[in-house]
N, C-alpha and C positions, 0 to 999 in steps of 0.2 A: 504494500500500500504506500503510495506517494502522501506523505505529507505535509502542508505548509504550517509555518511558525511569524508568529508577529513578535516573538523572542528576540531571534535569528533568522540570518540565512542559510537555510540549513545545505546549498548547494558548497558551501564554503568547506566544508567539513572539519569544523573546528568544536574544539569540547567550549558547552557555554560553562562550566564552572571553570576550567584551565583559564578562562578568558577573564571571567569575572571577578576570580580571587587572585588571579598570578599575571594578569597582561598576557598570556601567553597565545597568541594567536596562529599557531602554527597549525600548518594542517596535519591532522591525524589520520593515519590508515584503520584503524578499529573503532568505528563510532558505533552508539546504541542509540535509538529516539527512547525519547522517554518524557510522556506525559505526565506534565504538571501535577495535575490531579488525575487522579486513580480512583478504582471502585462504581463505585454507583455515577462521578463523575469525569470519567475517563472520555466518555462522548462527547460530553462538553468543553474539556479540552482540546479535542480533532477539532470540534467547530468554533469554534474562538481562537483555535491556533495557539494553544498552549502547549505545545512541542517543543523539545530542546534536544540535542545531541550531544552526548555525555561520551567521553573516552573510558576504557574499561575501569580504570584505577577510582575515575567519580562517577560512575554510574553503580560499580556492584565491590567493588573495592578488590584489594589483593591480598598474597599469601603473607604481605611484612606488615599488615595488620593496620590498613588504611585508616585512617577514620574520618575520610574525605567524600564518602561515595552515600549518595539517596540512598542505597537500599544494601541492609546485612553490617554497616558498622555503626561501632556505640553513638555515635554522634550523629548517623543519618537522620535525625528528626531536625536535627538545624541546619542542614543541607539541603534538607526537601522542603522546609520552609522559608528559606532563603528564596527559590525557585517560585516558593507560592505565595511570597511576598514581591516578587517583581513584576510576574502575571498578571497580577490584583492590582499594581499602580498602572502597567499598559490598559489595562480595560476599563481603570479609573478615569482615564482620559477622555474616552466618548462614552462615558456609562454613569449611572448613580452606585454608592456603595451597595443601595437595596437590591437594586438590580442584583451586584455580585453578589451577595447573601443567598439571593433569592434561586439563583444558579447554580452557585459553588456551595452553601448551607452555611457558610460564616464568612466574617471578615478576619482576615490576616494580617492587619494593620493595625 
């Protein structure tokens, strides 16, 4: 499945946290999409364009015990809310909070 991001450009193949925490703009050969919000609101992220592209190391972490990655290290809840605090100021921009509430179930801000 082709998907777009109002994140990123996701043709660039670059890691949005590499980017966002280190300047690191390089392009990466192993990226993963990985939706903002997940579960119940995974489809509202495809249509809002809440997609990012995550290099292995922040997306699922590694064996020297990352704790930089969304998903499987201790810290992945401030990583993935990092993500869904950025989402939530781009949609803030042409949207009401309630709106986002109303969408995502809370506000992240």
């Amino acid at each position: 499945m082709k998907y777009k991001s109002v994140m990123q450009d996701l043709s660039e193949r670059r890691c949005y946290l590499c980017a966002r925490l280190y300047g690191d703009e390089t392009e990466k050969v192993n990226l993963h999409h990985h939706h903002v919000f997940s579960g119940p609101y995974k489809r509202a992220s495809e249509k809002y364009g809440f997609i990012v592209t995550l290099c292995l190391y922040h997306h699922e972490g590694d064996i020297t015990g990352n704790r930089e990655a969304v998903h499987d290290a201790p810290n992945s809840k401030e990583y993935s809310d990092m993500l869904k605090r950025d989402a939530q100021r781009i949609f803030e921009q042409d949207h009401s909070r309630q709106e986002f509430i109303k969408i995502f179930g809370k506000s992240r801000l």
